[in-house]
C-alpha atoms as one frame of an Amber mdcrd trajectory, in Angstrom:
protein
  25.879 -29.347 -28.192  25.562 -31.426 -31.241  23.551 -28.203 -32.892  26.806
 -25.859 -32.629  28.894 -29.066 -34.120  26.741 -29.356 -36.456  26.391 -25.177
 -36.833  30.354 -25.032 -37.019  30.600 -27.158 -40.049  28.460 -24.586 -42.148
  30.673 -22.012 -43.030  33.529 -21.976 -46.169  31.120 -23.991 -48.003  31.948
 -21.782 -50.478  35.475 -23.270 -50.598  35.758 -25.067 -54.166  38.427 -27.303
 -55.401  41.228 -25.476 -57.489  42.125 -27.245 -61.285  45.322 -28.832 -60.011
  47.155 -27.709 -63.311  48.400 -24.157 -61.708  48.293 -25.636 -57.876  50.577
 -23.749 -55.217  50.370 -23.588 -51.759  47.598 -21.707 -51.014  45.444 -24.029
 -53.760  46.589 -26.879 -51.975  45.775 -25.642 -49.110  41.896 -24.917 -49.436
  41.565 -28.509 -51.285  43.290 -29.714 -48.091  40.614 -27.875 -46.230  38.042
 -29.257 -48.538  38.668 -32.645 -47.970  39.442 -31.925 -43.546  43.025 -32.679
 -44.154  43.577 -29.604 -41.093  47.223 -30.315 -40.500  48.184 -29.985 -44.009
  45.757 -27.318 -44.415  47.031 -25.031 -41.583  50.522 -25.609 -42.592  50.233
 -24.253 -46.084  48.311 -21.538 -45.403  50.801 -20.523 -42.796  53.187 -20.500
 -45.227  50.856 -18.297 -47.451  50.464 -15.394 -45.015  53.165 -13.225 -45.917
  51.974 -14.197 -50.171  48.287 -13.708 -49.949  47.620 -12.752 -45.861  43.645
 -12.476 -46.608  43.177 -15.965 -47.859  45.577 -17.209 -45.847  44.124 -15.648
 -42.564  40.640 -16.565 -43.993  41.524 -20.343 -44.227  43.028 -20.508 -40.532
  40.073 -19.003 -39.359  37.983 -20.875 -41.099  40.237 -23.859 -39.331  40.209
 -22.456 -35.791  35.730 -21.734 -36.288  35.157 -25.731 -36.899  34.267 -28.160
 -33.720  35.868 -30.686 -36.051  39.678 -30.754 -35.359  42.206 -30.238 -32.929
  42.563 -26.308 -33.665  39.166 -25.175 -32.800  39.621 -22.176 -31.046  36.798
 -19.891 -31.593  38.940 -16.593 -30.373  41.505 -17.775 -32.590  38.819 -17.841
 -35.462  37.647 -14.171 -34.679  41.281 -12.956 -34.685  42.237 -14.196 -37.897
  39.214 -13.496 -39.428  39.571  -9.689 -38.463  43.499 -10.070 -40.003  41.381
 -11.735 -43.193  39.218  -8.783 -43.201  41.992  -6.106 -43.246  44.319  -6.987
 -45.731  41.540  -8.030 -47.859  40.737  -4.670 -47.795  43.928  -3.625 -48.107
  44.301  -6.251 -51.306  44.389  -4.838 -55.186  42.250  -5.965 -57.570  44.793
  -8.654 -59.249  44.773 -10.411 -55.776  41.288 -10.314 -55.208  40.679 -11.827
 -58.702  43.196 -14.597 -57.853  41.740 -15.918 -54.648  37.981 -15.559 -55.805
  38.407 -18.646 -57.094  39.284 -19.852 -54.300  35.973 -18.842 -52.272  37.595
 -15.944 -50.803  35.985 -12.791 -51.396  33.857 -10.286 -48.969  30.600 -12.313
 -49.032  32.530 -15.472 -47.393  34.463 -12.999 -44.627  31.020 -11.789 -44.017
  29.453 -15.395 -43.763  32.557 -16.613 -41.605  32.003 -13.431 -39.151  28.324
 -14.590 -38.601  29.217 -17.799 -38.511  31.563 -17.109 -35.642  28.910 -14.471
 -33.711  26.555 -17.452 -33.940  28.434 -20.075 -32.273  29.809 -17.936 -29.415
  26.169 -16.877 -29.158  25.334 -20.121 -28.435  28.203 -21.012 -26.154  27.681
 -17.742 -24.310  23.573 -18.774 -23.984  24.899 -22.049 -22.743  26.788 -20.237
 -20.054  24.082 -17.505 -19.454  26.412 -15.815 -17.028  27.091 -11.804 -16.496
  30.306 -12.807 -17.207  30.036 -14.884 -20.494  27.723 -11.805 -22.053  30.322
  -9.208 -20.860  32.915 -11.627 -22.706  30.639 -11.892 -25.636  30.132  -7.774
 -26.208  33.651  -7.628 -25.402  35.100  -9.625 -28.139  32.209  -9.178 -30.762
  30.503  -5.736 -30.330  29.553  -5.763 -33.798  27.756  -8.512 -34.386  23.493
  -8.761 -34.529  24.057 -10.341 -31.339  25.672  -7.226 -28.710  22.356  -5.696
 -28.148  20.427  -8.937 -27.142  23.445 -10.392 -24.975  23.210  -6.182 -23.171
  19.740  -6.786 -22.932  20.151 -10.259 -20.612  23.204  -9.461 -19.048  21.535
  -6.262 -17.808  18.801  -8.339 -16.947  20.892 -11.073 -14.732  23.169  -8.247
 -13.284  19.916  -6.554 -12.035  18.139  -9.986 -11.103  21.220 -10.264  -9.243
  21.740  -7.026  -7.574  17.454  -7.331  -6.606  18.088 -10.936  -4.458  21.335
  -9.233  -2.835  18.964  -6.135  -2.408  21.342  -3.714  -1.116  22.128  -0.247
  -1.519  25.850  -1.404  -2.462  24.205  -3.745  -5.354  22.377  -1.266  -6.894
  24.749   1.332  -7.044  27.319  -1.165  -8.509  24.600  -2.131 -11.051  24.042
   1.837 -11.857  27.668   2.256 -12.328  28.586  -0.871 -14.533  25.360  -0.489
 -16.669  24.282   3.407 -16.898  22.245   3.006 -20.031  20.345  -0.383 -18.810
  16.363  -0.438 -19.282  16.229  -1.239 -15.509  17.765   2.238 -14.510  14.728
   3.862 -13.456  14.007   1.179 -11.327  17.035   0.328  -9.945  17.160   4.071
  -9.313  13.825   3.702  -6.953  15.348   0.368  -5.545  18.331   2.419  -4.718
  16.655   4.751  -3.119  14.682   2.351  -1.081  17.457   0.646  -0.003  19.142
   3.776   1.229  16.697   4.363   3.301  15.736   0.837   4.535  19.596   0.532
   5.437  19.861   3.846   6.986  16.450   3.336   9.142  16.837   0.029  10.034
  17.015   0.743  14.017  13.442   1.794  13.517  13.925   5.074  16.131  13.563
   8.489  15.749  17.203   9.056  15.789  18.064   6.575  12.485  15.267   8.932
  10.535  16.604  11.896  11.416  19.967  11.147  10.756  18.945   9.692   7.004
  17.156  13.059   6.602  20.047  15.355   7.014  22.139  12.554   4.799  20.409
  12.600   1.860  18.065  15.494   2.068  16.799  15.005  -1.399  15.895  11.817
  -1.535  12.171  10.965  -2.150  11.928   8.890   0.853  12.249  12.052   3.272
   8.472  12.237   3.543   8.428   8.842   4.197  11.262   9.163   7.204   9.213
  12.346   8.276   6.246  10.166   8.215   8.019   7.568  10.667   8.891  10.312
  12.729   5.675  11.735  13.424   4.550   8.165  13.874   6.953   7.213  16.257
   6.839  10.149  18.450   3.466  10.390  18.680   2.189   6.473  19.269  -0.318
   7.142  20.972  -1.788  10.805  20.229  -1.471  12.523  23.509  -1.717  15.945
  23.699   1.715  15.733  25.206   3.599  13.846  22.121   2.087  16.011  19.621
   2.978  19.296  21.124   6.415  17.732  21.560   6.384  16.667  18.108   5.380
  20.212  17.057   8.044  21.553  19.046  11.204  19.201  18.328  10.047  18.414
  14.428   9.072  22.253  13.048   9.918  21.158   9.463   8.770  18.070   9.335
   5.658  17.826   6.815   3.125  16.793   9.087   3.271  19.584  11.582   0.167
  20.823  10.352  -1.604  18.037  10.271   0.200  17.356  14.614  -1.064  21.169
  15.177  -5.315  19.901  13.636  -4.907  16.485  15.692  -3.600  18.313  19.171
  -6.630  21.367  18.120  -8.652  17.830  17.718  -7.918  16.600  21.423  -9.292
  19.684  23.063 -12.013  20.109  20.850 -13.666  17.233  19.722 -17.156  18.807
  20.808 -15.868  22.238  19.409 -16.622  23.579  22.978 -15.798  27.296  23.269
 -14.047  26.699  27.060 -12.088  24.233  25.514 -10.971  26.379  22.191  -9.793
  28.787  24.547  -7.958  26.717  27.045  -6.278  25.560  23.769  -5.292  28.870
  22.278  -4.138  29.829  26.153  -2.010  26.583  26.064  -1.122  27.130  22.848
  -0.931  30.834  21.250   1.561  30.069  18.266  -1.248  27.940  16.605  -1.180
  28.816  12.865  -4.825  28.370  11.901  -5.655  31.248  13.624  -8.455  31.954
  11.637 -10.271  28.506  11.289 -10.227  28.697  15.499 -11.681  32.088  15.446
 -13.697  30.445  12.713 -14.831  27.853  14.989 -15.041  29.854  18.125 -17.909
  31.502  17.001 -19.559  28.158  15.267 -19.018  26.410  18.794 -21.387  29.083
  19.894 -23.951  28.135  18.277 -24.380  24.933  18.637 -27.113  23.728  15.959
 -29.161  21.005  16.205 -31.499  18.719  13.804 -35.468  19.190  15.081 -38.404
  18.333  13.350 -41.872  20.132  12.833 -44.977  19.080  10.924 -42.276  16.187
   9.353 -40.418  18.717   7.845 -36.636  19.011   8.992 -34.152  22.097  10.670
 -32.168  23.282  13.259 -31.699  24.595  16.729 -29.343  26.235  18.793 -28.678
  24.782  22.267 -31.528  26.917  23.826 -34.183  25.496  21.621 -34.460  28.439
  19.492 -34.913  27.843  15.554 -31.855  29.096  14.153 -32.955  27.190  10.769
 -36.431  26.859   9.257 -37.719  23.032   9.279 -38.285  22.526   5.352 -36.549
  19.454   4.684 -37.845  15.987   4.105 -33.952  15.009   6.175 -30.836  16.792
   7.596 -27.782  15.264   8.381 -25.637  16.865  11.534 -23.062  20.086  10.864
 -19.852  18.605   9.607 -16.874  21.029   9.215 -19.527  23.491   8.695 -22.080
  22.172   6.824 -24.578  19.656   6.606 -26.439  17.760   3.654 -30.178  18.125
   3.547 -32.541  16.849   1.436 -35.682  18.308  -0.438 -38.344  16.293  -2.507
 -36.249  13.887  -3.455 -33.002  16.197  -4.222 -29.642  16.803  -1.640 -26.945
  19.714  -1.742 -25.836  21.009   1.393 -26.446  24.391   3.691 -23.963  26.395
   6.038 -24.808  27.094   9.386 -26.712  30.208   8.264 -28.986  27.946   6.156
 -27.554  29.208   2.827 -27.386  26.948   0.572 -23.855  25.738  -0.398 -24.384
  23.150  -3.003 -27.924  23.563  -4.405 -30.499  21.275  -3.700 -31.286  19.784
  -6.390 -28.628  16.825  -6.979 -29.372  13.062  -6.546 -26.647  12.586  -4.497
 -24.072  14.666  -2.688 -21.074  12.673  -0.997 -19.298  14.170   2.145 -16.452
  16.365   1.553 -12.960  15.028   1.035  -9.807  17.411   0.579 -12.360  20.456
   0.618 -14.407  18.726  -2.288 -17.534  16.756  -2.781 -18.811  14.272  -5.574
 -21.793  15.548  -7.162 -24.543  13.366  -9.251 -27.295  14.293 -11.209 -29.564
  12.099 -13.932 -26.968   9.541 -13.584 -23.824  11.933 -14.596 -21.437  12.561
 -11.834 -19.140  16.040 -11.098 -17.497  17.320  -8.500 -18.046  20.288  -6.269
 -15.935  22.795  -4.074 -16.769  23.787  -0.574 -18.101  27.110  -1.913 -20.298
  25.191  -4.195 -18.389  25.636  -7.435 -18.530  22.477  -9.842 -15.215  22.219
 -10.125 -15.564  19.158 -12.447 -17.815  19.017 -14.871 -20.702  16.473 -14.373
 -19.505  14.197 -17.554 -18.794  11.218 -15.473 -20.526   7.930 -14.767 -18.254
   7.681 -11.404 -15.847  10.035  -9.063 -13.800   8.476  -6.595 -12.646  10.189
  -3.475  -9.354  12.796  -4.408  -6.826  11.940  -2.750  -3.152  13.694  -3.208
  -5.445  15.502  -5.880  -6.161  12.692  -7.706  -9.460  10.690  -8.099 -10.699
   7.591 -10.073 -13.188   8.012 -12.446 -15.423   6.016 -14.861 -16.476   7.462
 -18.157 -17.665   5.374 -21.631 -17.645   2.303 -18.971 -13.557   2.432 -18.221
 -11.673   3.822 -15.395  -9.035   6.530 -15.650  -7.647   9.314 -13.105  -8.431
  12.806 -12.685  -7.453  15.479 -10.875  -9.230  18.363  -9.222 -10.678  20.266
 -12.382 -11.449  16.947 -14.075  -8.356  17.082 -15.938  -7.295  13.380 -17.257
  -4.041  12.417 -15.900  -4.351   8.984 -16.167  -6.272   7.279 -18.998  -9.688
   5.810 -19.290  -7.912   2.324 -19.950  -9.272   0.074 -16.731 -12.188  -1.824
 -16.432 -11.852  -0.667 -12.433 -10.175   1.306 -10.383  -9.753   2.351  -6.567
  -8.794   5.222  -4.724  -4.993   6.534  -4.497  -2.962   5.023  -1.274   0.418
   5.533  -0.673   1.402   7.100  -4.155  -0.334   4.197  -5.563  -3.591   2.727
  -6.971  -5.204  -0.006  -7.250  -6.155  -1.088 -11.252  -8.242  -4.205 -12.744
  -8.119  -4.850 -16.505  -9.983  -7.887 -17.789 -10.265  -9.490 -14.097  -6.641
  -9.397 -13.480  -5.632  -6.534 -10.863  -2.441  -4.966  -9.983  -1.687  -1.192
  -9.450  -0.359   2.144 -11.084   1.475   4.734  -9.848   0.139   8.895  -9.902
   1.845   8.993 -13.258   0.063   5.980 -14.635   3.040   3.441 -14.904   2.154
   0.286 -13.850   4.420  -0.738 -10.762   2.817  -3.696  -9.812   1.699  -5.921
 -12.518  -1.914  -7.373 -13.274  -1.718 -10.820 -12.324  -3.461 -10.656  -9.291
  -7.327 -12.034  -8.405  -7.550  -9.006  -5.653  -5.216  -6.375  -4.058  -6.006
  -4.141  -1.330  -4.017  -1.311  -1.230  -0.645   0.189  -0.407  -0.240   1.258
   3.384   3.257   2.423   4.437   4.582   0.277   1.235   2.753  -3.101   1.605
  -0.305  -4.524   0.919  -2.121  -7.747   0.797  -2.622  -9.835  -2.321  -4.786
 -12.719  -3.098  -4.099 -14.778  -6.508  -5.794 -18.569  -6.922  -7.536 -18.043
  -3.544  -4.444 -17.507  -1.743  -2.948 -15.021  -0.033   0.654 -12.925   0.491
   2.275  -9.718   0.925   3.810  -7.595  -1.946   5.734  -4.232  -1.756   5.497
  -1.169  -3.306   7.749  -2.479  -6.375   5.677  -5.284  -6.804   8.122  -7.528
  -5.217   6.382 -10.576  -2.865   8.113 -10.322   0.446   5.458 -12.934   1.971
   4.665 -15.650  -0.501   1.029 -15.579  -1.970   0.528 -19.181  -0.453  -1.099
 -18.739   2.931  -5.255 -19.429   3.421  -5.320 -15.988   5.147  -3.520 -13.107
   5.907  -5.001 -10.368   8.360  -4.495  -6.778   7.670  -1.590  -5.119   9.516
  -2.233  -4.175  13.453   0.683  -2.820  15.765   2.873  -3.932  12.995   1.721
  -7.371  12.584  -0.547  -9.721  10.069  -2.149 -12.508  11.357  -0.788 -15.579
   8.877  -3.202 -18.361   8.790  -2.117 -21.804   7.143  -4.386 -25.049   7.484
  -5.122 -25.161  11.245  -2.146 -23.144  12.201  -1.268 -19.691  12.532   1.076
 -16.782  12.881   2.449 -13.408  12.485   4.266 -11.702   9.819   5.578  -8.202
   9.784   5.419  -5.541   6.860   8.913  -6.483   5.729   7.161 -10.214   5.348
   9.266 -11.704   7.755   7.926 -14.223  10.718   8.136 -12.265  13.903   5.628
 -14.816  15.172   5.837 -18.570  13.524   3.443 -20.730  12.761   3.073 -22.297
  16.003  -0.063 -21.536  17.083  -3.502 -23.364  16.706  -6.058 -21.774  14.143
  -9.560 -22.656  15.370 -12.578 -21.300  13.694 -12.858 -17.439  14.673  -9.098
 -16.627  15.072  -9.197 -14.245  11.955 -11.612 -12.080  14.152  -9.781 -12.599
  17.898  -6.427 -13.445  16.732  -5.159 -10.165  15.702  -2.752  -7.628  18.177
  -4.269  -5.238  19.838  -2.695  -2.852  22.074   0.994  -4.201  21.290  -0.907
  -8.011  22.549  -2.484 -10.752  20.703  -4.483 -14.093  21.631  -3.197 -17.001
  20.982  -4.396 -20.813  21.466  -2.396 -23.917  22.173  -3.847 -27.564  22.840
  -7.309 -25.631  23.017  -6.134 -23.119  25.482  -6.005 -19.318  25.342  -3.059
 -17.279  26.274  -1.640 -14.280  25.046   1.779 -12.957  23.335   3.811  -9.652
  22.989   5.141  -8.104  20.038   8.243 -10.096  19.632   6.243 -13.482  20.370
   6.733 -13.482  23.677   4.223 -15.797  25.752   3.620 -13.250  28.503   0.166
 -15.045  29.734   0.636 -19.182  29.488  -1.908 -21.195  27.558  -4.480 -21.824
  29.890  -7.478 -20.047  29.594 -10.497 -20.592  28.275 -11.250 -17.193  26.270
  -8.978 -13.889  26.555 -10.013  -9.912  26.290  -8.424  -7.205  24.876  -5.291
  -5.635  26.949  -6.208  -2.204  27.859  -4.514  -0.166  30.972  -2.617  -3.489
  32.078  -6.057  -5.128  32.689  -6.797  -8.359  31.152 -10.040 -10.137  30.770
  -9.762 -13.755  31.272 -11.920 -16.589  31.388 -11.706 -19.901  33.090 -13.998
 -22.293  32.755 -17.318 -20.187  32.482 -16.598 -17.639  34.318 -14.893 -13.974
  33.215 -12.490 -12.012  35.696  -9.627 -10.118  35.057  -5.835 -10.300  35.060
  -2.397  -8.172  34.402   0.636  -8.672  32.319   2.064 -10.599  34.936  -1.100
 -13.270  34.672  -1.410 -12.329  38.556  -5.547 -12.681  39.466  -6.741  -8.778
  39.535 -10.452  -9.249  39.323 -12.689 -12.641  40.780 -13.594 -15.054  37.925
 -17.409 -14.444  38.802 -18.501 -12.985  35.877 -20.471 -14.156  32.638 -19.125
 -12.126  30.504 -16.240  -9.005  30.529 -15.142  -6.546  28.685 -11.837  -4.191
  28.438 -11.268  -1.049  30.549 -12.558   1.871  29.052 -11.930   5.373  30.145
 -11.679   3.435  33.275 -14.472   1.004  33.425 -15.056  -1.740  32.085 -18.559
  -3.722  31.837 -19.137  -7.106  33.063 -22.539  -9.298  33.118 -23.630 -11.226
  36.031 -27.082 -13.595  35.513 -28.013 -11.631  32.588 -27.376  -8.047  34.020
 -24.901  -5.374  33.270 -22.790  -3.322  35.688 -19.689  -1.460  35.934 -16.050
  -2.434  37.637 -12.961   0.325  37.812  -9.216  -1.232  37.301  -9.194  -2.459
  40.908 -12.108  -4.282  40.516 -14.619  -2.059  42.516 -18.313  -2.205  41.226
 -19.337   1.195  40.661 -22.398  -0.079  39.079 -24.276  -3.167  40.583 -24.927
  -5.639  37.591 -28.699  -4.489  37.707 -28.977  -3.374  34.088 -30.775  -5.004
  30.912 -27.638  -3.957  28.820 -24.991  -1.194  29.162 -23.556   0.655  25.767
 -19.924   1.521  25.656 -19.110   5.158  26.939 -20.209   8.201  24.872 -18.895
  11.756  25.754 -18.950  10.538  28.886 -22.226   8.838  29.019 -23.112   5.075
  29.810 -26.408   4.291  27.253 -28.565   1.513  29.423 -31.307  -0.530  29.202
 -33.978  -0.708  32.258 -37.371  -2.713  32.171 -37.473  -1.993  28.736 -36.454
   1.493  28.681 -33.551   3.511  27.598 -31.938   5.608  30.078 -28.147   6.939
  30.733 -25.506   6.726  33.574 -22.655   8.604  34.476 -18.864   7.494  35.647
 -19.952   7.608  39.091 -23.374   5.040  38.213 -26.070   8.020  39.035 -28.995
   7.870  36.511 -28.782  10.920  34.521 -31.189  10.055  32.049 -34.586   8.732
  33.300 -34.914   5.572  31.489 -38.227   6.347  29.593 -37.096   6.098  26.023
 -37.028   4.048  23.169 -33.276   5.750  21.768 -30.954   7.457  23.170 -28.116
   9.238  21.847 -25.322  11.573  23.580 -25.210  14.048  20.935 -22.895  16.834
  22.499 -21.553  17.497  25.856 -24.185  18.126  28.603 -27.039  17.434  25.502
 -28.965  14.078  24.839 -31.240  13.281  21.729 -33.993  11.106  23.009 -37.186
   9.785  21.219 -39.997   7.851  22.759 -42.768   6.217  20.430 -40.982   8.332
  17.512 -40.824  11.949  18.875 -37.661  13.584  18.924 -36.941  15.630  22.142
 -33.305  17.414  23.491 -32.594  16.793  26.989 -29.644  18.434  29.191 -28.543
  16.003  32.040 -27.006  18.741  34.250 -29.929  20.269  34.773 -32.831  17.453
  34.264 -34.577  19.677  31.824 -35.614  19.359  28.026 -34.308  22.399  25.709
 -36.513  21.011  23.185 -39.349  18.874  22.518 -41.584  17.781  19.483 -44.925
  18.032  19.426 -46.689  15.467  21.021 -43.750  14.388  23.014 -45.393  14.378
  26.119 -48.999  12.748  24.822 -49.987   9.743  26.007 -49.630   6.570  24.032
 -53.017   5.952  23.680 -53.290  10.197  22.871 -50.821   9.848  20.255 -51.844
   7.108  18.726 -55.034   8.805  17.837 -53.191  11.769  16.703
């Protein structure tokens, strides 16, 4: 405060004292001015303002802009100073010449304007209100000021309209301050906020509704996105041919017609491709299914002759000469092979794709593959065409047609001719997620969106990407949430924080822990203990997580509920209302209701799978169903989790399989083995490969020297 005194003393320096030999009023008045005699001052030049208005007006204003008497009045000092600056306009030359003298001339108006800009400057910085700036441009729009005070009133009015975080707040902002800097975002945050508000019932019915209310807004992917996710939580063949059927425009109908194709053909069995096309006629990738109908066929298998590699159809005839040092299985209709010391990949009439004769060939992703030869990396199409030209030192995985690359040692973006859309200006970079990416420049990380701005500012040690809107940060070794915007909706203060599962992110603080959801609020406090491990068994599962209190294990719902007390010594996963429980040593099983299903007899218990569920008595695996009904006698050395229907087990030292029903479908001779398609087995015993079909006990295939003796073989 003493600075703007001290400021409001500096103007009308200028003022000089008048020879008293010609003294009239408006002489006597600046020499009363001169000398802070404001009464007298103020009275004369009052008197003055119809005689000489611009001197006049200038000396009242001059008066009304000092801190030092009783007249200070700073918008009094502004208004005279604009009646000074008028008629001294309007003055002739003989009046101009006779207040000169006086210190009155354009200079000093000028001076007492700036004068006047800087002390309500400093008042309105004092104030540093929305208000006091919108006062400020108000009253002086023309001073060096306006454009500074716009700039941090827009600033507050958006700070402000970002904590209320509101649809309502950012329109108001948009509408009082249309040309602000913080349009485009407020713009997004709008948009957001829309959507947020109009969805915030989380159902089907809130999405759909937003949809046909604001059709064009960018989030309507996003609300189609919750749409598909909601009606389809668990990926039945049911809820996605609903989905299909209720949702026809929605954007991922294409992607709900692949997954439901997915469910009946997962072994692309030709019974099951036609069940689906009977079930389902209107599919509209007709000719991928035909496509695949006659791949699923021919089934084609990896064999191996004289150490060389190829393939085999499911009769054991060579479909695919062996001449590769290593194949890898058919994937969406090729496989990568490999030939002295080179890869590329073949189709499934052994024409080559990409030629054999790169250093590397990655798996396909959005129909293309990352190529790399003496150290320079490209990328090529399904049909084989380099569709980028090898000139890279690193190719990310395209995704939304975009990929990171490295080139001259920096990371940029590309898209699927190798055009730069983003440039080389990163030390790293990861793959797009969500619309956005994650960027590192000079250690610091934070991310850019697909036209390069950056949205989330480098400040951070480590971020790891944007699902549905949120991910995980990590700055100083701690740890938070942040949203697309960059915002922190979970403060980057917690020890750990667990990626997101049903919803929820294990929070871990000290020796206490809890559960956040993606909008970073605590659905779950921090009222649970946080013993070594819990990152690893602490997070839901199945719409359940385990929890510990006073050393005990029990088990909560989605809202926090405690549905199974404290009082357990270990829990399992939930799975078809089964629980596995332990008490003291010993493993059993229990529902929702924490009602006793299963005995506590066993040493160990796992969750129901496909029905079963594995336990361990003395050292030996068997099989239970949901009632608790051994179906397999713990007689076992170890028993593998189901594969296409197949229980992998371990006998006196052997490898064998079991079916559903326990019977031994697999002689357990073998050092590996591996269900590889329906009704097929890979097996291998003392390295030799062999193809064995359980419904009928017979090989289709076997390598040479398969059946040797050890001691044959050996000498072979």
């Amino acid at each position: 405060m003493v600075n703007m005194w001290k400021r409001a003393l500096v103007p009308a320096l200028v003022l000089v004292l008048v020879p008293r030999v010609w003294a009239g009023k408006l002489e006597k008045g600046f020499e009363a001015l001169s000398m802070h005699d404001y009464f007298l001052a103020r009275k004369l030049f009052q008197a003055e303002v119809d005689k000489h208005p611009a001197a006049a007006w200038y000396g009242l204003s001059v008066i009304s802009g000092r801190a030092d008497n009783p007249f200070y009045q700073l918008d009094s000092a502004y208004a005279y100073l604009l009646r000074a600056e008028v008629t001294f306009g309007l003055a002739d030359d003989r009046e101009r010449m006779r207040i000169k003298p006086l210190g009155v001339d354009q200079d000093a108006i000028v001076a007492q304007r700036e004068h006047i800009h800087s002390v309500a400057w400093d008042l309105t910085k004092a104030q540093n209100t929305i208000a006091a700036y919108d006062r400020f441009l108000a009253q002086y729009e023309r001073s060096t000021q306006a454009e500074e005070a716009r700039l941090v009133r827009d600033h507050l009015a958006f700070q402000e309209a970002r904590e209320v975080n509101t649809s309502t707040a950012y329109q108001e902002f948009l509408d009082r301050f249309p040309r602000s800097r913080q349009v485009y975002e407020a713009r997004g945050r709008l948009q957001e906020a829309i959507f947020r508000e109009a969805t915030a019932e989380g159902t089907i019915a809130s999405h759909q509704r937003f949809i046909a209310d604001h059709g064009d807004s960018p989030y309507v992917e996003q609300a189609e996105d919750a749409i598909y996710a909601l009606s389809t939580p668990r990926g039945t063949q049911e809820e996605l041919a609903a989905f299909i059927h209720d949702f026809p425009k929605n954007h991922r109908v294409p992607e709900a017609w692949r997954a439901l194709y997915t469910s009946y053909t997962r072994d692309l069995d030709a019974d099951a491709i036609t069940q689906f096309l009977k079930d389902h006629p209107d599919y509209p990738f007709i000719q991928e299914l035909v496509e695949d109908y006659r791949v699923a066929s021919q089934v084609l298998l990896p064999f191996r002759r004289n150490g060389l590699w190829g393939f085999i159809d499911d009769q054991g005839v060579e479909r695919i000469k062996a001449e590769y040092e290593w194949v890898e299985p058919f994937v969406n209709g090729q496989a990568l092979v490999g030939r002295s010391g080179r890869e590329g990949t073949i189709d499934r009439s052994g024409k080559e794709v990409i030629s054999v004769d790169h250093d590397e060939v990655s798996e396909h992703s959005e129909g293309l593959a990352v190529v790399e030869r003496a150290g320079k990396v490209g990328v090529a199409s399904r049909t084989g065409e380099l569709v980028v030209p090898m000139e890279f030192e690193e190719i990310g995985e395209h995704v939304g047609g975009l990929a990171y690359a490295a080139r001259g040692g920096k990371y940029g973006f590309i898209d699927a001719r190798g055009n730069t859309v983003i440039p080389f200006d990163y030390d790293l970079a990861g793959s797009f997620r969500g619309s956005l990416a994650v960027v590192e420049r000079d250690g610091e990380v934070g991310a850019v969106d697909t036209k390069g701005v950056v949205v989330v500012p480098l400040e951070y040690d480590w971020i790891e990407g944007f699902d549905r809107g949120v991910s995980r940060v990590r700055k100083a070794g701690r740890f938070g949430l942040i949203s697309a915007f960059g915002d922190v909706i979970l403060p980057v203060e917690h020890d750990h924080v667990g990626a997101f599962v049903d919803e929820r992110a294990l929070v871990v603080d000290g020796d206490h822990c809890g559960y956040a959801d993606r909008q970073g609020k605590w659905v779950v406090p921090l009222n649970y203990e946080a013993p070594e491990g819990v990152i690893t068994w602490g997070v839901f599962e199945n719409g359940f997580a385990e929890v510990q209190l006073k050393g005990k294990r029990g088990m909560i719902d989605a809202v926090g509920a405690l549905i199974v007390p404290a009082q357990y010594a270990d829990l399992g996963v939930t799975a078809h209302g089964l629980i596995p429980a332990k008490k003291k040593v010993k493993w059993g099983y229990i529902d929702r209701a924490n009602r006793t299903v299963v005995d506590f007899k066993y040493d160990q218990a796992w969750p129901v799978v496909e029905g079963l569920a594995r336990v361990v008595v003395a050292g030996s695996f068997g099989l239970i169903d949901s009632t608790g009904k051994e179906i397999v006698a713990p007689r076992y050395q170890t028993i593998a989790e189901a594969v296409r229907g197949l229980y992998v087990a371990a006998k006196d030292g052997a490898l064998g399989a079991i079916d559903a029903k326990g019977a031994e479908v697999v002689p357990f001779l073998y050092t590996k083995v591996v269900p590889f398609a329906k009704d097929l087995v890979s097996v291998e015993r003392e390295g030799r490969l062999a193809y064995f079909k359980p419904s009928t006990g017979k090989f289709i295939w076997k390598e040479d020297g398969f059946d040797a003796p050890p001691a044959a073989r050996s000498a072979q």
